[in-house]
TORVOLUM-447150 format. One record per residue (C-alpha): residue number from 1; z, x, y; residue in three letters. Coordinates in nm, 2 decimals. Layout:
N
@k: NUM; c3: Z; c1: X; c2: Y; r: ALA
...
END
This chain:
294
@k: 1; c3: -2.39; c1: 0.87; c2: 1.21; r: UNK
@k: 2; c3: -2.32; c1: 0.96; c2: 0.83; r: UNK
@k: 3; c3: -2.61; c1: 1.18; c2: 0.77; r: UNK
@k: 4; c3: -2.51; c1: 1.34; c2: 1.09; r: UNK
@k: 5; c3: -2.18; c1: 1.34; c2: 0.97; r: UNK
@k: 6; c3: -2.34; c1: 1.49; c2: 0.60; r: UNK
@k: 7; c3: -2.54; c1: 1.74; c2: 0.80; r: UNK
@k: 8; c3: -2.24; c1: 1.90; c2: 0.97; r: UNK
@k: 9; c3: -2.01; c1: 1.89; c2: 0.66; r: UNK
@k: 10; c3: -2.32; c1: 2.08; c2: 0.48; r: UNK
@k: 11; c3: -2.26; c1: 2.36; c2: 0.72; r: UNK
@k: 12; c3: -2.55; c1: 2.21; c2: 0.99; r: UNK
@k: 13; c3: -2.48; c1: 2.29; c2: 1.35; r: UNK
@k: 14; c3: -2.85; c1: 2.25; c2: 1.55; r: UNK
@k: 15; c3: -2.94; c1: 1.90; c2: 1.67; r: UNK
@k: 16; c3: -3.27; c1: 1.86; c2: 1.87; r: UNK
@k: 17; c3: -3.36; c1: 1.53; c2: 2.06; r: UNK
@k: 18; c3: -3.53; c1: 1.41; c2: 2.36; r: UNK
@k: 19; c3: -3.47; c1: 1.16; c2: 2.67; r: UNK
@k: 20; c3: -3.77; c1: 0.96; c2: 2.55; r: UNK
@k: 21; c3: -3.64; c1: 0.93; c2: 2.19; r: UNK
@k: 22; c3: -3.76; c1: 0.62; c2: 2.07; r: UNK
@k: 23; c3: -3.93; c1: 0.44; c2: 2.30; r: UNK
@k: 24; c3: -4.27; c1: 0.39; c2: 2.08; r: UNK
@k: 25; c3: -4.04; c1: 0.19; c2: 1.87; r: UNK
@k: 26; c3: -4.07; c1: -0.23; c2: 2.00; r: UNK
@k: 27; c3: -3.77; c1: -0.30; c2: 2.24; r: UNK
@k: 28; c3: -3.66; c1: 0.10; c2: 2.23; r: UNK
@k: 29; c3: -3.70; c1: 0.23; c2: 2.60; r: UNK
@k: 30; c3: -3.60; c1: 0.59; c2: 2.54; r: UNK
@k: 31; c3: -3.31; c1: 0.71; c2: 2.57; r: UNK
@k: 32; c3: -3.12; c1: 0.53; c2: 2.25; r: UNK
@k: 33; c3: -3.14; c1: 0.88; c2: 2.06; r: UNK
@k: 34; c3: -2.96; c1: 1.04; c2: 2.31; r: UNK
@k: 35; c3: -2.67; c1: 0.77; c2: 2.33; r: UNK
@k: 36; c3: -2.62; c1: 0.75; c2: 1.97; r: UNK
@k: 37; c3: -2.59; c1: 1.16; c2: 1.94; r: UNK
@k: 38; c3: -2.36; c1: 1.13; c2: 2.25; r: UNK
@k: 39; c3: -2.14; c1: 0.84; c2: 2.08; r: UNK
@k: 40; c3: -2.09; c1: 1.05; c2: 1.76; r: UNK
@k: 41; c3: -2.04; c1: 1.36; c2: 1.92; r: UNK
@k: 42; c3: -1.74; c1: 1.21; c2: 2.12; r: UNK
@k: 43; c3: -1.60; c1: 1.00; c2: 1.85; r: UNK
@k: 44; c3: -1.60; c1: 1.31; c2: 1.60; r: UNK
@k: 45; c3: -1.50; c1: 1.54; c2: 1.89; r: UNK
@k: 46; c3: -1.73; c1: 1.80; c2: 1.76; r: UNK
@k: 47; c3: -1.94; c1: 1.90; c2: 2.09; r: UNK
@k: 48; c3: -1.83; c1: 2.29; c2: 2.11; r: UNK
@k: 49; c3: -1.94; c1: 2.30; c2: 1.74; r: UNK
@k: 50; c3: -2.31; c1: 2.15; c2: 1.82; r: UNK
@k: 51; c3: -2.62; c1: 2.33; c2: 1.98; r: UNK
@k: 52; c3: -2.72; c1: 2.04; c2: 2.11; r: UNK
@k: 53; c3: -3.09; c1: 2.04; c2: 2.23; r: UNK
@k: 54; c3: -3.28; c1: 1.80; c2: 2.46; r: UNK
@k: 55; c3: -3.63; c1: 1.78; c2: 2.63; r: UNK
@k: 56; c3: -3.79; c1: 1.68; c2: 2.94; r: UNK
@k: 57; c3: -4.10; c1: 1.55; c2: 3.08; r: UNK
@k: 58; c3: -4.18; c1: 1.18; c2: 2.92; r: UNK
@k: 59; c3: -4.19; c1: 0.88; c2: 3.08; r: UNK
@k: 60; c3: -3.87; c1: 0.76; c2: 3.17; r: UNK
@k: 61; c3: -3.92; c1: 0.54; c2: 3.45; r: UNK
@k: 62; c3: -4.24; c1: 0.37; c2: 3.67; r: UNK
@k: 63; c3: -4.35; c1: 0.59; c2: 3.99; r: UNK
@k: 64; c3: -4.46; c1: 0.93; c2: 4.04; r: UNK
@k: 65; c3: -4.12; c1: 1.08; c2: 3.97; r: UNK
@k: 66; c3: -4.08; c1: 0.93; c2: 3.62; r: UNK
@k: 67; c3: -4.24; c1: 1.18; c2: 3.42; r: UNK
@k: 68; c3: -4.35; c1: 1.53; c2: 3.44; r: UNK
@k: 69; c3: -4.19; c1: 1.86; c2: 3.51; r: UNK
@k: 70; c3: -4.15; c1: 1.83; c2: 3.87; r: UNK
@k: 71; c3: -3.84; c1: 1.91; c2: 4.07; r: UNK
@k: 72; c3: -3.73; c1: 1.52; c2: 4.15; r: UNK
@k: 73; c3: -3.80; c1: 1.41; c2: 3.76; r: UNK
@k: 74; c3: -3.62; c1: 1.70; c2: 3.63; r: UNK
@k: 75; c3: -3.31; c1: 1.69; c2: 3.80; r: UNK
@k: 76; c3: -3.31; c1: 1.34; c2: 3.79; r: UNK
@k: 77; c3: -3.33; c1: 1.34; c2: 3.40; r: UNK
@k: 78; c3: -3.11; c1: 1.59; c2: 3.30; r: UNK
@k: 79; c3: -2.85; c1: 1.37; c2: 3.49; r: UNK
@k: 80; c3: -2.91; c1: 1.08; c2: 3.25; r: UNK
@k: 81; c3: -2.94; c1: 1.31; c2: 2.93; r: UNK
@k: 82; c3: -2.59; c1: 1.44; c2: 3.00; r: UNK
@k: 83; c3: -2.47; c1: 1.08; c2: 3.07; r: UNK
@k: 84; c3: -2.61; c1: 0.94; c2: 2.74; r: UNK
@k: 85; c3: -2.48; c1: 1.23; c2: 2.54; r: UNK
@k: 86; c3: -2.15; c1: 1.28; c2: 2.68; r: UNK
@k: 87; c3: -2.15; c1: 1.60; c2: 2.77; r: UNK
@k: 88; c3: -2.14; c1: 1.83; c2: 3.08; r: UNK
@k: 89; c3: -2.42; c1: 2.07; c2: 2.93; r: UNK
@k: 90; c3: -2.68; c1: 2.10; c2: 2.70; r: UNK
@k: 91; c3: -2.75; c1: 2.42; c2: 2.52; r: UNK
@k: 92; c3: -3.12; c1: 2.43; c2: 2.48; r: UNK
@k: 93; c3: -3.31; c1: 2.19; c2: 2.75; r: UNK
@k: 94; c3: -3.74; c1: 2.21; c2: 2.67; r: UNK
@k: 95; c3: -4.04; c1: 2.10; c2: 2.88; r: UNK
@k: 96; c3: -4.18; c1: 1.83; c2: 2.63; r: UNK
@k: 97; c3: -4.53; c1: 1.92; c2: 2.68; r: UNK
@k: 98; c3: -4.74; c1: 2.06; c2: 2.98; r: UNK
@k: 99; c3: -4.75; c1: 1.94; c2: 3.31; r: UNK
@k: 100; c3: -5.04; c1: 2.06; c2: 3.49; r: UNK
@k: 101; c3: -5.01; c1: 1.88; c2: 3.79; r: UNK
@k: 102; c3: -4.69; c1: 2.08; c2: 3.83; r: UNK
@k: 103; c3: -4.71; c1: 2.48; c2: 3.92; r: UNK
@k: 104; c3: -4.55; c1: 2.68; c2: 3.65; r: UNK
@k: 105; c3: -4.29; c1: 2.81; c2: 3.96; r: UNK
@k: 106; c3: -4.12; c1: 2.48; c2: 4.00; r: UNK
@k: 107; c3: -4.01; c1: 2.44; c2: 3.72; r: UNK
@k: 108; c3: -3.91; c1: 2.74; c2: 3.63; r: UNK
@k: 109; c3: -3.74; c1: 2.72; c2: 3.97; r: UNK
@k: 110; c3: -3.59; c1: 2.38; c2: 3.86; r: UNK
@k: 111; c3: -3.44; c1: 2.51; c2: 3.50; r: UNK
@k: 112; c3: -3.31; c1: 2.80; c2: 3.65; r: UNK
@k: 113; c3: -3.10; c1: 2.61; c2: 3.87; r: UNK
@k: 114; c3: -2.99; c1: 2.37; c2: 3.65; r: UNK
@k: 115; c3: -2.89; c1: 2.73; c2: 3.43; r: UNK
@k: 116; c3: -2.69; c1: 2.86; c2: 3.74; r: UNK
@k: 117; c3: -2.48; c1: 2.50; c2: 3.76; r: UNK
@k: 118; c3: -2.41; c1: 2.52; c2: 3.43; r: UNK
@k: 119; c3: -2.60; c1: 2.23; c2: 3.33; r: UNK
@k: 120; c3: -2.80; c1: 2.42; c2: 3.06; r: UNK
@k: 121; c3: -2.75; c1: 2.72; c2: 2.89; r: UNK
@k: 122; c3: -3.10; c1: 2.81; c2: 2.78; r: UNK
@k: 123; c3: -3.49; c1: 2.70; c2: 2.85; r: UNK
@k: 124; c3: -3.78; c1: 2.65; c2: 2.60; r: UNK
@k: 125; c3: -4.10; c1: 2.48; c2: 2.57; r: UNK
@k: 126; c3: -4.24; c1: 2.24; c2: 2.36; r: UNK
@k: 127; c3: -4.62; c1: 2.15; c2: 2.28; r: UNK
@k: 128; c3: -4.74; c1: 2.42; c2: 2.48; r: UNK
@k: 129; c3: -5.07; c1: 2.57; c2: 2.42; r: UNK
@k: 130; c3: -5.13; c1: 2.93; c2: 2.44; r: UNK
@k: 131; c3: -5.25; c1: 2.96; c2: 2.79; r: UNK
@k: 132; c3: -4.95; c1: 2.75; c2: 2.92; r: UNK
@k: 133; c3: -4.72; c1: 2.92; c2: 2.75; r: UNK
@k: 134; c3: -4.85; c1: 3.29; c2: 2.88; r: UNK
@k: 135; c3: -4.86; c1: 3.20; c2: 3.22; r: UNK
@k: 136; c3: -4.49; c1: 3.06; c2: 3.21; r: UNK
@k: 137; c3: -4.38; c1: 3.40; c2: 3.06; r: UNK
@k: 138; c3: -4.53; c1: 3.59; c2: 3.29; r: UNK
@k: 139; c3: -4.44; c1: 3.38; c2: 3.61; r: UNK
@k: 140; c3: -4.04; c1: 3.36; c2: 3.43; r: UNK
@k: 141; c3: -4.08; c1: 3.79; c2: 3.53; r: UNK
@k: 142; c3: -4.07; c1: 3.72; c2: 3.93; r: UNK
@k: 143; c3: -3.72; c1: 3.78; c2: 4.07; r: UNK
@k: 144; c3: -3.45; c1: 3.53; c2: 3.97; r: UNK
@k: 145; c3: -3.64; c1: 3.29; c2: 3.71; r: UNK
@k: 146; c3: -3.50; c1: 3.21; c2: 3.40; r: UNK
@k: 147; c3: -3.77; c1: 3.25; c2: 3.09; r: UNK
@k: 148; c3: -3.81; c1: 3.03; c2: 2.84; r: UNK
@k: 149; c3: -3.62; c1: 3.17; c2: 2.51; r: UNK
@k: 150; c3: -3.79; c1: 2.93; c2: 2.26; r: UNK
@k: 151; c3: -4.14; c1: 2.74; c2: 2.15; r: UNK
@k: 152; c3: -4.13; c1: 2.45; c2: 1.93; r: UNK
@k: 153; c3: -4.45; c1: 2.40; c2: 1.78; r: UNK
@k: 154; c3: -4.63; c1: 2.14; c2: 1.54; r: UNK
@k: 155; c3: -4.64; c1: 2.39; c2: 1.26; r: UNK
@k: 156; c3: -4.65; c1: 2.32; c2: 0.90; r: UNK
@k: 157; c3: -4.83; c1: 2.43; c2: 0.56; r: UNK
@k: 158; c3: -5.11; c1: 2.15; c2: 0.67; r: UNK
@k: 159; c3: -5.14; c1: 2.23; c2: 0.99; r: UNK
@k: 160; c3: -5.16; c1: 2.58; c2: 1.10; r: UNK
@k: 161; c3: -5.44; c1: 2.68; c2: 1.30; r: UNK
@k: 162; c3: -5.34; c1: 2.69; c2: 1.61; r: UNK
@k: 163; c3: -5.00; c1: 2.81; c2: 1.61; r: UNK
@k: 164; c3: -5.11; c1: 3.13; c2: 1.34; r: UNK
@k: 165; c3: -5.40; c1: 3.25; c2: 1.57; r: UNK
@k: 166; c3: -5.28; c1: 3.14; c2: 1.93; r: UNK
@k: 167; c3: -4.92; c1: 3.14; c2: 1.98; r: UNK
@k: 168; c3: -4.75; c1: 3.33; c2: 1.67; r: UNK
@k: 169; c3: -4.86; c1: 3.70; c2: 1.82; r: UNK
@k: 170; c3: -4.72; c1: 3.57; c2: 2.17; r: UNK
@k: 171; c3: -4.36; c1: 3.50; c2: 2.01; r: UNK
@k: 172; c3: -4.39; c1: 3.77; c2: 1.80; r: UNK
@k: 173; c3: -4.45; c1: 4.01; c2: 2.08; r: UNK
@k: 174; c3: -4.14; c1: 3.83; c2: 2.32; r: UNK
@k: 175; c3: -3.90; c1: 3.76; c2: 2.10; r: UNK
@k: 176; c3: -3.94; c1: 3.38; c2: 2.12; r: UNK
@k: 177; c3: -3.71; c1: 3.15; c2: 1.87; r: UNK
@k: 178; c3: -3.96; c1: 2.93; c2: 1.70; r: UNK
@k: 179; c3: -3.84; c1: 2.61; c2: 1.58; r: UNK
@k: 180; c3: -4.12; c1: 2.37; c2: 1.43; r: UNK
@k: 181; c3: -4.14; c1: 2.03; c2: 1.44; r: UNK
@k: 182; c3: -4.31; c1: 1.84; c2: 1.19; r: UNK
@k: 183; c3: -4.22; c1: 2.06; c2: 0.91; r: UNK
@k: 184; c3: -4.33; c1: 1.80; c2: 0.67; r: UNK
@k: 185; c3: -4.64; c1: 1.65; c2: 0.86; r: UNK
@k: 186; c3: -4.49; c1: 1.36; c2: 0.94; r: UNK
@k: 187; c3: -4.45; c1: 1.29; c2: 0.54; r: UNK
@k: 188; c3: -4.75; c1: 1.43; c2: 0.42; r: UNK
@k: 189; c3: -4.60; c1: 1.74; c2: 0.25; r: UNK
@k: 190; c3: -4.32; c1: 1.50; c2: 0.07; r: UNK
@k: 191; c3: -4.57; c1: 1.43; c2: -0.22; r: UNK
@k: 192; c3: -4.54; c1: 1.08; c2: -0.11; r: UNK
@k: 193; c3: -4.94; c1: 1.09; c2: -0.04; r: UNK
@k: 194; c3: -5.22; c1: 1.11; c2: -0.34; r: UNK
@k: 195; c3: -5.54; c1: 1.07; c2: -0.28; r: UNK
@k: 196; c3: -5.60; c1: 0.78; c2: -0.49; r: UNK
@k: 197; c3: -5.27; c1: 0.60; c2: -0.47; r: UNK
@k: 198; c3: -5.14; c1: 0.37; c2: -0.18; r: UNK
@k: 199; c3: -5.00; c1: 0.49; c2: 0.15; r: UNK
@k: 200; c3: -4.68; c1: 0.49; c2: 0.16; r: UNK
@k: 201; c3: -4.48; c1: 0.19; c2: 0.39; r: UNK
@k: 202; c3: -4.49; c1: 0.36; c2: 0.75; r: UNK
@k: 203; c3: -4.67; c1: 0.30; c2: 1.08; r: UNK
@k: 204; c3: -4.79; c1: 0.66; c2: 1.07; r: UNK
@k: 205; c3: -4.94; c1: 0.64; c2: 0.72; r: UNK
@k: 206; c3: -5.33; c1: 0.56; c2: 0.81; r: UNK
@k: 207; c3: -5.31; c1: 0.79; c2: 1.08; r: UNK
@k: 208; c3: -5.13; c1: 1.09; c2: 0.90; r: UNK
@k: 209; c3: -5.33; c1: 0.99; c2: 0.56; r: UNK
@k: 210; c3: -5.66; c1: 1.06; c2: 0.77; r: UNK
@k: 211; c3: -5.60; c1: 1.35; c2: 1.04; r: UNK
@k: 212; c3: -5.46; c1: 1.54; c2: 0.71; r: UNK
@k: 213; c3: -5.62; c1: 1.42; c2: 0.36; r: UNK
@k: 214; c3: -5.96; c1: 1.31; c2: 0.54; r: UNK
@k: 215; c3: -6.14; c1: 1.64; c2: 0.36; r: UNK
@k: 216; c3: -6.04; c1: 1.81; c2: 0.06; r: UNK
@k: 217; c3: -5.84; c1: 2.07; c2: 0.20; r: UNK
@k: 218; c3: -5.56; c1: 1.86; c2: 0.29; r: UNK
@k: 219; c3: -5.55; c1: 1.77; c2: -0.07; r: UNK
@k: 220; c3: -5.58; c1: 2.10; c2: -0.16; r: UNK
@k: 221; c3: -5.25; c1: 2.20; c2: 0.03; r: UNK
@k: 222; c3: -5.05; c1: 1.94; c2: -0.17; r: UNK
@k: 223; c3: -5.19; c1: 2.07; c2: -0.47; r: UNK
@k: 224; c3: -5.11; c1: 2.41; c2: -0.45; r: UNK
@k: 225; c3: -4.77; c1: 2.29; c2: -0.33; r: UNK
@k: 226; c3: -4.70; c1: 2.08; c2: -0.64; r: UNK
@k: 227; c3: -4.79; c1: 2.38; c2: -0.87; r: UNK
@k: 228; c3: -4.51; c1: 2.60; c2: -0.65; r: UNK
@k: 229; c3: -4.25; c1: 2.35; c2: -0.70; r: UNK
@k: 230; c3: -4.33; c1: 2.24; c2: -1.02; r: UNK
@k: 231; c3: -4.29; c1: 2.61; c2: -1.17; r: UNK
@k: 232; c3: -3.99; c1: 2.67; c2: -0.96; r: UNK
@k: 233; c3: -3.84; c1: 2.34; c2: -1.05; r: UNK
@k: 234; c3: -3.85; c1: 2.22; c2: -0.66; r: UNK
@k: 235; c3: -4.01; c1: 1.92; c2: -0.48; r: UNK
@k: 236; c3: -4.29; c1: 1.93; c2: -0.23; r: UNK
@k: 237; c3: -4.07; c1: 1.92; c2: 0.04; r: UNK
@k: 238; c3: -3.82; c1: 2.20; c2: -0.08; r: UNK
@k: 239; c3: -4.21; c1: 2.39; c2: -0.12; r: UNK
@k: 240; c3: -4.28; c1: 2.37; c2: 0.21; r: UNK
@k: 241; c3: -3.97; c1: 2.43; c2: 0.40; r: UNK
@k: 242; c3: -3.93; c1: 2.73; c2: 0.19; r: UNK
@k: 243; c3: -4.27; c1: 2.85; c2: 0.29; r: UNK
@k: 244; c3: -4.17; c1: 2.81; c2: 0.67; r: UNK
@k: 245; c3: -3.83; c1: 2.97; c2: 0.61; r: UNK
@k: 246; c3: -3.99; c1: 3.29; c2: 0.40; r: UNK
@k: 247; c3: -4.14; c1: 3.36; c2: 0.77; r: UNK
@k: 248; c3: -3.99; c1: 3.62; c2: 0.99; r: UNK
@k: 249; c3: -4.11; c1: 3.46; c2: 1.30; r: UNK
@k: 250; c3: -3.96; c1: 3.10; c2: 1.22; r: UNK
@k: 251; c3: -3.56; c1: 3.04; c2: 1.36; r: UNK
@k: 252; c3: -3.54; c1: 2.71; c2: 1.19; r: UNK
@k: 253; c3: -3.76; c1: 2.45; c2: 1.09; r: UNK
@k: 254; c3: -3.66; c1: 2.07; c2: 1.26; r: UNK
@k: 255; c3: -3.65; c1: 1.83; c2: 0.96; r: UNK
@k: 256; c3: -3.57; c1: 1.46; c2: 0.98; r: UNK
@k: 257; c3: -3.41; c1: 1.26; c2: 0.77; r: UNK
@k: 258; c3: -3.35; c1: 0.83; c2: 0.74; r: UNK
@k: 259; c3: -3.10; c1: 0.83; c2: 0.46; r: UNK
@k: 260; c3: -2.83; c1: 1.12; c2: 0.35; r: UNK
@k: 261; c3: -3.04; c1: 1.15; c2: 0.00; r: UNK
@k: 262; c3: -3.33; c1: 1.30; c2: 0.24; r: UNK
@k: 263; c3: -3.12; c1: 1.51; c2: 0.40; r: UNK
@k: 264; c3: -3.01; c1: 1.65; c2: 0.08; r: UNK
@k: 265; c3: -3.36; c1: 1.71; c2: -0.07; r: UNK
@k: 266; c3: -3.45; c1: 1.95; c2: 0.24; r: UNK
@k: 267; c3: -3.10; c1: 2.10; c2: 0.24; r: UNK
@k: 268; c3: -3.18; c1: 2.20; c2: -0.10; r: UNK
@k: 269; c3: -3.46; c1: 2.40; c2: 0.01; r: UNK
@k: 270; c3: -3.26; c1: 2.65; c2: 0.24; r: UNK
@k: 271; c3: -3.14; c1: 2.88; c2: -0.05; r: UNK
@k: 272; c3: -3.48; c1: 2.88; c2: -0.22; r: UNK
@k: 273; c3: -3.73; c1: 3.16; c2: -0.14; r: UNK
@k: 274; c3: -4.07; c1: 3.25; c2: -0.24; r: UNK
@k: 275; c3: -4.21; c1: 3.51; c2: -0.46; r: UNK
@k: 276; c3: -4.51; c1: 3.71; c2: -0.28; r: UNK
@k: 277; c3: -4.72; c1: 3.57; c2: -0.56; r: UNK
@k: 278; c3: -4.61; c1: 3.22; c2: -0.45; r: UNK
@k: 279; c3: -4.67; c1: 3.26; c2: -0.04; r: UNK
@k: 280; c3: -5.03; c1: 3.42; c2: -0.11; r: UNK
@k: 281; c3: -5.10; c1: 3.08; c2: -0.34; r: UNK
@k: 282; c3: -4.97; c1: 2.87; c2: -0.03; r: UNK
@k: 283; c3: -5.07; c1: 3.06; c2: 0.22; r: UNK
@k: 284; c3: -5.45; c1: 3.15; c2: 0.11; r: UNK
@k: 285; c3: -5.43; c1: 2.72; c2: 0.08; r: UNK
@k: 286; c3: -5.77; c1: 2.55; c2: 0.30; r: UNK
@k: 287; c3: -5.48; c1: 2.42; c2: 0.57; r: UNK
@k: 288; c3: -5.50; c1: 2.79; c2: 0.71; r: UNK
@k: 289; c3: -5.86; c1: 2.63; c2: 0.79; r: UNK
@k: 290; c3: -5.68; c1: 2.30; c2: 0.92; r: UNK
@k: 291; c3: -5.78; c1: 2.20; c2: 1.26; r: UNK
@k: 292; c3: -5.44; c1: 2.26; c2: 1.39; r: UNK
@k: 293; c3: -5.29; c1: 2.05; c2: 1.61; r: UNK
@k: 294; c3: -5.59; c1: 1.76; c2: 1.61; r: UNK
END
């Protein structure tokens, strides 16, 4: 609660979660996020100050109804959401990722009558690939559907493929909010990774050490990012929030943090912006040839 608490005093106000939040975590079952947001908001009574943010579609339960975007899972998991955060409405509620066993309509049909009770204020998506995402747009046009007002995207300076040439022109073109995840590639982009050195001490660390620094462009990135911050007299991570921020298209990057000294590193980043001379340096980097979201 204190870097939540550190976040708000620092003049923070978004707070994004999910119903499943953390349940690849032994003895988490989803849902603990949620509570722990929900306990602090009541405790600091701060609720009418917080966009609070929430997604949909994970496993919550066994059965046909525990997951998905269909009518019965929906409705049944905004229900517990509100419950574990103590609140009677959440201000942005997303589809987690695509559900293609459900037509487009219902849930669209679903969010927009969760917006009409009040429930939620606003829709978006999450982990929705171009094709998804058009259809939902243009289905959110028939008579009485809400449309989704948001997209959050894996989308950092390693991995940028298929948000740049897929979904960028779409939220461009609508108006879309776009609020990546991953801003920092799970770690990657903290300069916590060389290529010769040890992995850092995380579960992720073979995984994210091989999907991004398997070929010499993921190297490259960092590279290019150390010489930024090193003549601007920021770290990697400042680097590569700034290089999300300097974009017109992006509303606000979704940074983690473990400990209030993280939180502080990335804060430090939202005042910094980057000459044209350094975006074409980061932004002519290999990860523009990344494979995306792989």
């Amino acid at each position: 609660m204190a870097i939540m608490d550190y976040f708000v005093e620092s003049g923070g106000n978004f707070i994004d979660t999910a119903d499943i939040y953390s349940n690849w975590v032994p003895g988490n079952p989803g849902g603990v996020a949620e509570e722990i947001i929900g306990r602090w908001m009541k405790s600091r009574g701060n609720r009418s100050q917080i966009v609070l943010a929430t997604k949909v579609g994970g496993r919550t339960r066994p059965g046909p109804d525990g997951a998905g975007l269909g009518k019965c899972h929906v409705k049944e998991a905004i229900e517990a959401s509100l419950r574990r955060l103590q609140t009677d409405y959440v201000d942005l509620y997303q589809a987690h990722t695509v559900d293609a066993s459900t037509p487009i309509e219902q849930t669209l049909g679903t969010f927009t009558d969760l917006v009409r009770d009040g429930s939620i204020r606003f829709v978006g998506a999450s982990n929705y690939p171009m094709v998804r995402l058009v259809e939902a747009l243009s289905k959110s046009h028939s008579p009485g559907l809400v449309a989704y007002a948001s997209l959050q995207p894996r989308y950092n300076l390693a991995e940028r493929k298929e948000f740049e040439q897929q979904l960028k022109p779409i939220c461009e073109r609508v108006g879309l909010g776009v609020i990546p995840y991953s801003p920092l590639a799970g770690g990657f982009l903290t300069g916590k990774y060389t290529r010769d050195g040890p992995k850092p001490a995380s579960v992720r660390a073979e995984e994210i050490a091989t999907r991004l620094g398997g070929g010499d462009w993921g190297w490259q990135v960092l590279e290019r990012a150390r010489t930024v911050g090193r003549r601007d007299g920021k770290t990697v991570s400042q680097v590569a929030l700034a290089w999300l921020l300097s974009q017109e298209v992006i509303t606000a990057p979704i940074v983690g943090a473990n400990t209030i000294a993280q939180l502080q590193e990335s804060l430090g980043g939202l005042d910094y912006r980057l000459t044209a001379e350094a975006m074409d340096i980061l932004s002519d980097s290999p990860g523009s040839a990344s494979p995306g979201n792989s």
